[in-house]
N, C-alpha and C positions, 0 to 999 in steps of 0.2 A: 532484395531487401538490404538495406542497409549494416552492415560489419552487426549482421546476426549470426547468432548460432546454432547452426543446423536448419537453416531455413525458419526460425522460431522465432519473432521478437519478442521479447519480454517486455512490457509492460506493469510498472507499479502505480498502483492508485494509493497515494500515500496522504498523510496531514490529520492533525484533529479527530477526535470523537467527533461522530455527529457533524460528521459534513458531506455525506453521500457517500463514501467510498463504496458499501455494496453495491449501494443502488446503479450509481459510476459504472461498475464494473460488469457488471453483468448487462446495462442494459447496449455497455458498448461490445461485449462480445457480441450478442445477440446484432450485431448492426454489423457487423466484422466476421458471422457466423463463426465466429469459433470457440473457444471453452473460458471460462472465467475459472479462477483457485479462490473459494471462501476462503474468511478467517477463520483459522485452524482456534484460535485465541477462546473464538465465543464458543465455541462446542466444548473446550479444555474447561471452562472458567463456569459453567455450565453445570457440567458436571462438578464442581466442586463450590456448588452454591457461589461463587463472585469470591474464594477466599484463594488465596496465593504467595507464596513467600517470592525470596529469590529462584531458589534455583528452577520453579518452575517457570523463570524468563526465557531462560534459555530450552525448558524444554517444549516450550509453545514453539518457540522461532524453531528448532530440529523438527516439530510435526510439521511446521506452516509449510518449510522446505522439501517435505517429503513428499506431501497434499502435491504441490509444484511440479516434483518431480513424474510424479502418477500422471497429470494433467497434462505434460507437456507431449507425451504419444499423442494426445487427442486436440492437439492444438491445428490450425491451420494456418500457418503464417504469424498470428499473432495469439500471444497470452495472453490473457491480464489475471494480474494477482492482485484481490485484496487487503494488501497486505504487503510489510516486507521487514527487511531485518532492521533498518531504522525506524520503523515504527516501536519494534521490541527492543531496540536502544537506548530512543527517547523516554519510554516507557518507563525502563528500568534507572536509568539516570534519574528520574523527574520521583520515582517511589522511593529507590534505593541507593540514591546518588553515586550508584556504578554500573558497571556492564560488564557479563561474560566475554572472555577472551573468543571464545568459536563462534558470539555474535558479530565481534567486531572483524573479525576474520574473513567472515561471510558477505560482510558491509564491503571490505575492501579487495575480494578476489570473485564476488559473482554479482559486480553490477546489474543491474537493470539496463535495456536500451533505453528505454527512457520513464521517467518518474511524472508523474500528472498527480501535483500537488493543489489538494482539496482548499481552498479558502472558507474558512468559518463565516460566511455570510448565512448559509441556512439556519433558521433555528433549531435551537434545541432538542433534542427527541430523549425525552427521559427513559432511562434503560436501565434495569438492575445490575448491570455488568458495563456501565458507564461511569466515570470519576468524576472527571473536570467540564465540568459545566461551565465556571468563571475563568477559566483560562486557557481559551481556547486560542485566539488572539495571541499569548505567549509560547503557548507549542507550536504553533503554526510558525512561527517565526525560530524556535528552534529547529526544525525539519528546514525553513530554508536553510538556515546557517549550515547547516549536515550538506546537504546540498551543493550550495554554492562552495564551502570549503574544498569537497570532496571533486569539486569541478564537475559532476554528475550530470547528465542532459534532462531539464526538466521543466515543467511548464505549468505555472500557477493556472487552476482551474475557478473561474467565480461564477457565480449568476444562476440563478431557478431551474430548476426543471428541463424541458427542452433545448433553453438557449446554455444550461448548465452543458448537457451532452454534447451538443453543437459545438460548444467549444474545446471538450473534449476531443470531439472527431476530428474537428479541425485542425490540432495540434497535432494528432496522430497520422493522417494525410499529408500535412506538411513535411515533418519528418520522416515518413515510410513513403514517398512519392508517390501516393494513392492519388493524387490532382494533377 
């Protein structure tokens, strides 16, 4: 595998509310047999009725990592997490127009091998513990710019269902020389 760590690629399913990232993520372990990391976020947020200040930004992103850390024994070759420290970035920027220092720490010394960025072409999926419905198109576009800044290896995901995961797979074979 490719400049992984410990035999382990990491994989983040990142971008938007409401653009598949579970569904993404799981249904590409499941095809890669190996483990998917839920967001840590919806079980926190959850339990606290959808209400949240700041500091529980950062302590979403410390479980999400941890959730990772557990998952990653039981990985084979490849992780996927849905979920990752720019998501809780963006997040926190776009609520509280700032970010914890140990998110941005984590942004910049435990990259992902690679980022499989969601395009808001799906609709909608209304969800008690979902915000931005109308701007989705503008996150999405902030996550590239995170991205691209950061020089990060990543790959815009579009399209429905099947041909959604296809291109998925296909990003993730092109990069890990599974073809």
């Amino acid at each position: 595998m490719k400049n992984c760590k410990e035999n382990i690629c990491r994989i983040a399913v990142t971008g938007p509310e409401s653009t598949g990232k579970s569904w993404l993520a799981e249904k590409l372990a499941r095809h890669y047999n190996t483990v998917w990391v839920p967001e840590y976020a919806r079980i926190y947020l959850a339990k606290n009725d959808g209400k949240y200040v700041f500091d529980d930004i950062v302590k979403i992103a410390k479980g999400q990592k941890l959730w990772e850390e557990n998952f990653l024994n039981k990985a084979d070759g490849l992780l996927f997490a849905d979920t990752d420290a720019i998501v809780t970035k963006i997040w926190s920027e776009v609520v509280f127009g700032k970010c914890d220092e140990w998110i941005l720490h984590q942004i910049e010394n435990n990259p992902y091998d690679m980022y499989l960025l969601c395009y808001p072409d799906l609709p909608w999926q209304p969800d008690p513990l979902r915000e931005n419905p109308d701007n989705r198109l503008e996150l999405f576009e902030l996550y590239k710019n995170e991205l691209v800044s950061r020089k990060l290896n990543y790959k815009v995901i579009k399209d429905k269902g099947t041909k959604r995961l296809q291109n998925a797979i296909d990003a993730v074979d092109n990069l890990f020389g599974y073809k």
